[in-house]
ROLO-849202 format. One record per residue (C-alpha): residue in three letters; x, z, y negated. Coordinates in pm, whole numbers, plus 32768, in hexadecimal, padded with zeros to 4 digits. Last residue first. Example, Ala and Ser with C-alpha at 12.3 -4.5 7.8 and 13.67 -1.06 7.14 Angstrom:
2
SER855782CA806A ALA84CE830C81C2 
This chain:
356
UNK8345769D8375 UNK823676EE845A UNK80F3778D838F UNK805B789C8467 UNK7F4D7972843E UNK7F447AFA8447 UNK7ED57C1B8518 UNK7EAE7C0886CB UNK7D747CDE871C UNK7D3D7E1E87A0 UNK7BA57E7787CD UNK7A867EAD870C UNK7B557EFD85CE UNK7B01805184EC UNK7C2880328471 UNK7D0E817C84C7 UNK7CAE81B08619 UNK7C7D803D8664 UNK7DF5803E8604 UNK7E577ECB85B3 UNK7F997DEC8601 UNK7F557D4E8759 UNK80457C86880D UNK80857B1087E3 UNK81CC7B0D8801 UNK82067A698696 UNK80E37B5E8632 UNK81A57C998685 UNK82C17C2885CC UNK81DC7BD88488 UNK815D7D2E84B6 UNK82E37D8684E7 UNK83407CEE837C UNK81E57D8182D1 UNK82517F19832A UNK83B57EBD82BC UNK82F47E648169 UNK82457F9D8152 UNK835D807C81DE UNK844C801380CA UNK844980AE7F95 UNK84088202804B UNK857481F580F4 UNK856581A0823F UNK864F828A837E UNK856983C98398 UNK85CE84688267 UNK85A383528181 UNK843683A981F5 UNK843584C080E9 UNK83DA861680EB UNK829386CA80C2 UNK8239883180DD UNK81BA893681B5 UNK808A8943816B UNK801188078074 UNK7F7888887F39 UNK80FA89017E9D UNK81A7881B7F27 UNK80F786EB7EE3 UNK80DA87B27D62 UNK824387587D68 UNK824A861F7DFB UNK813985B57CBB UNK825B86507BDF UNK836385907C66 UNK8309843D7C5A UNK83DD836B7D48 UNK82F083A07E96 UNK81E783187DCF UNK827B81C37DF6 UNK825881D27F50 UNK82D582BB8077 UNK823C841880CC UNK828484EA820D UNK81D0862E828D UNK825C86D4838A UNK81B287EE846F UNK802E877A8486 UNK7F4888538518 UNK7E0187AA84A4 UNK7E0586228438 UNK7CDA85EB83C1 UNK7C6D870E82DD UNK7D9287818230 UNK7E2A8660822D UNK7D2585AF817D UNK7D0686E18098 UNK7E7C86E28061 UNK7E6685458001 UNK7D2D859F7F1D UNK7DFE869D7E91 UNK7F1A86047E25 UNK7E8B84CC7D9F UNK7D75858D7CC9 UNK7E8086377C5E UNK7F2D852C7BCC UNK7DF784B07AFC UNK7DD386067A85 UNK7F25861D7A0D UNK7ED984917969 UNK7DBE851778D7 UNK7DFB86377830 UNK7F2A855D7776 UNK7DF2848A76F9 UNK7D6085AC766F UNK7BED85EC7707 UNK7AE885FE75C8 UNK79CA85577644 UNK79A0855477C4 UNK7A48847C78C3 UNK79A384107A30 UNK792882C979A0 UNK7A6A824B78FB UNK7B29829B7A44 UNK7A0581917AD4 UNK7A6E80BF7A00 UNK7BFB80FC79F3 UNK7BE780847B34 UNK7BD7814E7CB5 UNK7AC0808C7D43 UNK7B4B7EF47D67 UNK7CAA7F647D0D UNK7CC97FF87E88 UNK7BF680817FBC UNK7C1A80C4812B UNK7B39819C820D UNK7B3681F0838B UNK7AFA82DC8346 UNK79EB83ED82FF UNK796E83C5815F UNK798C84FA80A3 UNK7A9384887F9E UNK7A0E830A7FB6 UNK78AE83C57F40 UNK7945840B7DCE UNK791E85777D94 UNK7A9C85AC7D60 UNK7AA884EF7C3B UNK79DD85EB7BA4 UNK7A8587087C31 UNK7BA786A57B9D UNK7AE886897A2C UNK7A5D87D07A40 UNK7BA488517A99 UNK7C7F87A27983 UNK7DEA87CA79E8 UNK7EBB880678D5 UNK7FB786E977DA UNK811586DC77A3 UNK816286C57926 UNK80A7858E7950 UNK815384D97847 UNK8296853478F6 UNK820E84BD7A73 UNK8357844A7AFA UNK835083447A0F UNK81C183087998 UNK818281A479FD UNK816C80267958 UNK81AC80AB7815 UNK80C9803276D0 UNK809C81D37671 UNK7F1581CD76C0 UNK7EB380D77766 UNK7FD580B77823 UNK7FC482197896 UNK7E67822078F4 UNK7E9480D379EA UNK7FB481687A9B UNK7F2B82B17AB3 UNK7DF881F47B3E UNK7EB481247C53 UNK7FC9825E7CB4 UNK7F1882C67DC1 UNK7DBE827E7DBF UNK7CD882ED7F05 UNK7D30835F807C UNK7D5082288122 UNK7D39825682A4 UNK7E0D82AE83CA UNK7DFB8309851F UNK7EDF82FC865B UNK7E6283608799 UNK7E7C84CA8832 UNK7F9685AA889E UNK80B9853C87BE UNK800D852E86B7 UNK805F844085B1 UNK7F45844584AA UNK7F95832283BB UNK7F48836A8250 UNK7ED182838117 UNK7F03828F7FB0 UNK7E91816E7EB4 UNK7F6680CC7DA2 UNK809881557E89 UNK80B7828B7F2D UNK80CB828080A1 UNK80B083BD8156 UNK812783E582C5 UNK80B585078387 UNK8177858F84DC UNK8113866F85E6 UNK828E868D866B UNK82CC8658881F UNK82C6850F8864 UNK82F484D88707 UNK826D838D863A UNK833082E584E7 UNK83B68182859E UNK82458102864F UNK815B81E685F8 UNK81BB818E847C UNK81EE800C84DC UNK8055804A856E UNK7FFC81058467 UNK8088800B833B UNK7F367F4C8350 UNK7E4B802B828B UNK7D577F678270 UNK7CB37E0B830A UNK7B5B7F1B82FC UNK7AEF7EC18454 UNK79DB7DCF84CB UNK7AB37CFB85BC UNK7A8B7C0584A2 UNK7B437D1583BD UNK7C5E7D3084B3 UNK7C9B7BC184BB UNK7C7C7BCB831F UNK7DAE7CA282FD UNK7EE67BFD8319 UNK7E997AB98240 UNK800D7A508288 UNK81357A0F8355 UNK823D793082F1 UNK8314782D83BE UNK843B77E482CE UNK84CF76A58218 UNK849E779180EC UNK83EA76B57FF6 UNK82F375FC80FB UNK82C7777281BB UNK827077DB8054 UNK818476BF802B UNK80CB76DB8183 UNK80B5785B8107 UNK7FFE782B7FE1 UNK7FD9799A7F7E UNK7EBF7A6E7EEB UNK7E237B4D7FCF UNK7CB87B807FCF UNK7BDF7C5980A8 UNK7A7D7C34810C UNK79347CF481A2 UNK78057C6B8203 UNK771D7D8F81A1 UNK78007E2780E6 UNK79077F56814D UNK7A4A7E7C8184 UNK7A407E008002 UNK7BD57DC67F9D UNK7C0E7CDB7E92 UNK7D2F7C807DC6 UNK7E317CC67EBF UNK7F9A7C117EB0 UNK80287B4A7FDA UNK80777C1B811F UNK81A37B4E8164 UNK824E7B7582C6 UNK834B7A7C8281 UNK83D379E783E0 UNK8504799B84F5 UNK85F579B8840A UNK874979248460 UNK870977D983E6 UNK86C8786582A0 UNK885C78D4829F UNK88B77A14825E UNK89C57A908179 UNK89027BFA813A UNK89237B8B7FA3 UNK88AA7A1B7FE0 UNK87847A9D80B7 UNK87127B7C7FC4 UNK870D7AA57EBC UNK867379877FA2 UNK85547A817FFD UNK853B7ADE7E8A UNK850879717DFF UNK841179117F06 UNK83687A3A7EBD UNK836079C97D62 UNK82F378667DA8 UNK81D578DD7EC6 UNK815379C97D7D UNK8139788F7CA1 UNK808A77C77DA6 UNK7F7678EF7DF0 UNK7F6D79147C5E UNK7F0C77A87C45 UNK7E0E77B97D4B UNK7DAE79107CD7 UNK7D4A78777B96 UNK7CB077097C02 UNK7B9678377CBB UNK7BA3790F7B83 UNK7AFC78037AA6 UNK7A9C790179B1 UNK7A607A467A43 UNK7A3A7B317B6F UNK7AC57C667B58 UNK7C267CA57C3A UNK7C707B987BA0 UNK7CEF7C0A7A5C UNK7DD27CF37AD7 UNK7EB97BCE7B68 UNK7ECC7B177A2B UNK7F337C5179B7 UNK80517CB97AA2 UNK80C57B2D7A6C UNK810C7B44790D UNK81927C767904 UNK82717C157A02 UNK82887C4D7B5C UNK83D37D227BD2 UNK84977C8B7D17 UNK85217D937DE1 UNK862D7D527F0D UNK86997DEA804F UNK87887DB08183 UNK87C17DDC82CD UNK86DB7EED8341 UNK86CC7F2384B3 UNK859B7F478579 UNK85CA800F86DE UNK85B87F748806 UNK86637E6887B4 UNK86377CF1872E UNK85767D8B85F7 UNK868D7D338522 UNK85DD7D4683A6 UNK862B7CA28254 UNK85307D8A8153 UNK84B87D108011 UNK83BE7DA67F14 UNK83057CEC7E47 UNK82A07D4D7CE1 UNK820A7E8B7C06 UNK80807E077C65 UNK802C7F947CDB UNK7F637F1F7DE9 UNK805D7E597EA2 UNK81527D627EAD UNK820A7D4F8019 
């Protein structure tokens, strides 16, 4: 998995022979510099983008290449013994609410099967945008799957570039939906202005004071107020339309706290308002690691937050784990999408198939 927040790939080894999943191994491959903004770039069009993502779709099956054979060679499994690569591939653009509607996922899979000697499943989410749904979120059906109660009303909050919940109730059918940026404009803010790639455990953040005028600025976009299903990423939350919602005279440092609790609330209100009576609320992701933004989680969201390290995967992890047993469910060809949570006219089986 390499998501929104462009940081690298994430590798998980997974036994899903059982009942229930089982972990085996794990590995993280940073992108470089290099990379991370050859990637940013096309998420606008540009010069000669279409030779660009070719290239960068080659380049990105070489490092995941590179960090499944890591991984392998430090769990002591052979290739032979994997039955297949559930590989998202990287996102550069996501457009489920035009008029014919599109998503784009860099990866040449036939090439990474070629440099693995593995079957890989790919291009996981344009089945459920054909069926007319949004082809996001995805990880619903794995959360349903390993994180549901028979007898807990559950929530499950992702944090990476862009935040999204499942509803797990145990009396009605699961739901889930992207609830706005996550850590995707902190990111970006933070770079621009101190050259690092985030804001540690939310330091800068803490130096500076929530600007209310500002908050409730970004909270007027429509995507706050829109019913799901709804999924977004990098192609609305940018620095541009940041850039449009800021006043003269906002510190930079004012920002970045605002920018963080804009994340924290727009998950609460989400919660809030979709997924009444909930008992447990869980977060995994990136944003799980910075401590401030889990500390204002705690503070909007009653009763608090904990971590899904608590219910058997540690936060690094779920998102990848989520795209091994999608890849599982489409080497039995069963279905991998939540209507519920898409928008979807009906089930359908997620992903394409390269045979090693």
């Amino acid at each position: 998995m390499s998501g929104t927040s462009l940081d690298g790939v994430d590798v998980v080894l997974v036994d899903l022979r059982e009942t229930t999943p089982l972990l085996l191994g794990t590995f993280y491959g940073p992108y470089s510099n290099d990379l991370r903004e050859a990637l940013l770039l096309l998420h606008q069009s540009g010069y000669d983008e279409l030779h660009r993502a070719a290239m960068l779709s080659n380049q990105l099956s070489y490092r995941y290449a590179e960090a499944i054979t890591d991984l392998l060679r430090s769990a002591g499994v052979f290739s032979q013994q994997i039955v297949a690569i559930g590989c998202h591939g990287q996102t550069v653009r996501h457009c489920p609410e035009m008029e014919k509607s599109y998503t784009i996922q860099l990866v040449n899979a036939a090439l990474l099967a070629e440099l693995t000697g593995i079957a890989v499943v790919a291009d996981f989410r344009s089945r459920d945008i054909a069926a007319g749904g949004q082809g996001a979120p995805l990880v619903p059906a794995f959360h349903e799957a390993v994180f549901k109660s028979p007898n807990c009303h559950r929530v499950i909050v992702n944090i990476g570039g862009i935040a999204n919940l499942t509803n797990l109730d145990p009396h009605h059918a699961v739901t889930g939906f992207d609830c706005g940026p996550g850590n995707v404009l902190m990111d970006a803010w933070c770079l621009q202005h101190t050259g690092r790639t985030y804001d540690q455990n939310g330091q800068w953040a803490a130096t500076g004071q929530v600007v209310s005028a500002l908050l409730e600025a970004l909270l007027s976009d429509p995507f706050f107020a829109l019913k799901p299903p709804k999924s977004t990423g990098r192609d609305l939350f940018n620095l541009h339309w940041l850039g449009k919602k800021l006043q003269d005279g906002e510190s930079p440092e004012d920002v970045q706290a605002t920018l963080l609790q804009l994340t924290a609330v727009s998950i609460a209100e989400s919660i809030h308002t979709h997924c009444l009576g909930a008992e447990e609320v869980y977060v995994c992701g990136g944003g799980g690691h910075n401590s401030l933004l889990m500390s204002r989680l705690a503070e909007v969201i009653r009763g608090g937050v904990v971590l899904t390290d608590q219910l058997g995967i540690a936060i690094d992890w779920v998102e990848a784990f989520a795209f091994a047993w999608l890849a599982h469910q489409a080497i039995l060809r069963k279905t991998g999408n939540l209507t519920a949570v898409t928008g979807a006219k009906g089930s359908r089986i997620l992903g394409a198939v390269y045979p090693a």
